[in-house]
N, C-alpha and C positions, 0 to 999 in steps of 0.2 A: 574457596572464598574466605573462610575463618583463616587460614595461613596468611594469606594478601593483608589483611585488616590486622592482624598481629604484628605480622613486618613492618607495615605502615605505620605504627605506633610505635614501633621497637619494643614491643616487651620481651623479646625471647624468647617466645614461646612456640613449640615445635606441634603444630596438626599432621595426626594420620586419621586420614579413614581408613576403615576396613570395611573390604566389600568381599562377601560371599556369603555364605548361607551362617547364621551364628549361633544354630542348635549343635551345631558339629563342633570341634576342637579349632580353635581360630589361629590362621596362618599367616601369623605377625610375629615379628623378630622381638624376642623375648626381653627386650631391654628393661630400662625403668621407666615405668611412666607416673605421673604425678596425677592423671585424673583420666577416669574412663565418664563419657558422657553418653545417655540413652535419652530423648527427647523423642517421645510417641514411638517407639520401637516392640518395646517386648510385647505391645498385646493383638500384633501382627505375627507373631513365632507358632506354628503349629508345635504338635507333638510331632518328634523323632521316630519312623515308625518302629513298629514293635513286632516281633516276629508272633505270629499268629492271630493278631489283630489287624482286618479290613480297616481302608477310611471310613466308612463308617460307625463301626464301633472306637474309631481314636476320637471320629467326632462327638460322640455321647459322650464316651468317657473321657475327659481330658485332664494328660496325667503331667501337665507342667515339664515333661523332659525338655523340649526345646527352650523354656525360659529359665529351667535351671540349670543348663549346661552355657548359657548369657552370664548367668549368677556365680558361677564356679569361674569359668575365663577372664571375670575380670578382675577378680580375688586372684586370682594368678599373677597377673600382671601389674598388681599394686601391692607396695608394702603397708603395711600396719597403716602408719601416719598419712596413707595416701587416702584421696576420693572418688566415690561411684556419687557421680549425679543420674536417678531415672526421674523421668516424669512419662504418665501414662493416667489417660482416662480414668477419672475412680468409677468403679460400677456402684459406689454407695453414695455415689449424688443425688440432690434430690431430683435434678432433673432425669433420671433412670429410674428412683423410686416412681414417680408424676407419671413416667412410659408406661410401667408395668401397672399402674395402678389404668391407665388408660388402655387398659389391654394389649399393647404393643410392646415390641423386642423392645428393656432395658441400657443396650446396647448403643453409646453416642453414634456412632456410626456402624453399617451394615458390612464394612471389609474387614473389622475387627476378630481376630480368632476367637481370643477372651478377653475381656477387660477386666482389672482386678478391684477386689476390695482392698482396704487399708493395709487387714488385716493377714490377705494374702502375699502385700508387698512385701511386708512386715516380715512376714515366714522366710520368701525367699531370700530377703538380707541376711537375717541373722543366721539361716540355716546354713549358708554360705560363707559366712564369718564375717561379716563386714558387723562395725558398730553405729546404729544410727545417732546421726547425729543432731539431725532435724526430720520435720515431717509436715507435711501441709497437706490439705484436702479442699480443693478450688472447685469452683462452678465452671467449666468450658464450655462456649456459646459455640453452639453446632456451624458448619460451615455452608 
């Protein structure tokens, strides 16, 4: 659909999806690309399992490997001067703070693995090498 709408306008501009699992090593043709986009993606990513730990224990503990192997792959695929745009639920909204203060899961939605704070996106960028450039922290009205 995004490729039809680019063409349409002539900008030039070339869409690929990737489709398959993206805690694993992503199986795209290593060209150059000029922007990796994540719109409500990474806080659907389990952890990668881990040898000796049951799903249950990945679920207590969760140790970000499938969001930061997201965060590595696309720093691969982009040079310096390129862009990672993510957008993802903040868990330090107020309407999550208002959940849990109402005794209820924090969580915008219930299929969510984790939803992050600010300060967790934060980690995952820079610890990846990416340089933020901007940052915003929005209210999203549930569905």
């Amino acid at each position: 659909m995004m490729q039809r709408l680019f063409d349409h306008y002539e900008l030039g501009i070339t869409v690929e999806n990737l489709v398959g699992d993206i805690r694993y090593p992503w199986r795209v043709k290593r060209d150059r690309y000029n922007l990796v986009i994540s719109m409500e993606v990474i806080e659907h990513l389990k952890d990668r399992p881990i040898a000796g730990l049951n799903e249950l224990q990945l679920a207590i503990a969760f140790h970000y490997i499938g969001m930061w192997n997201f965060f590595i792959e696309a720093r691969n695929l982009l040079q310096a001067e390129d862009l990672l745009l993510v957008t993802t639920p903040n868990a330090g909204s107020y309407l999550a703070l208002y959940n849990l203060m109402a005794h209820q899961s924090p969580d915008m939605y219930y299929i969510h693995v984790r939803e992050l704070s600010m300060l967790e996106l934060i980690s995952l960028h820079e610890g990846a090498g990416f340089k933020i450039l901007r940052k915003e922290a929005r209210y999203a009205n549930r569905h």
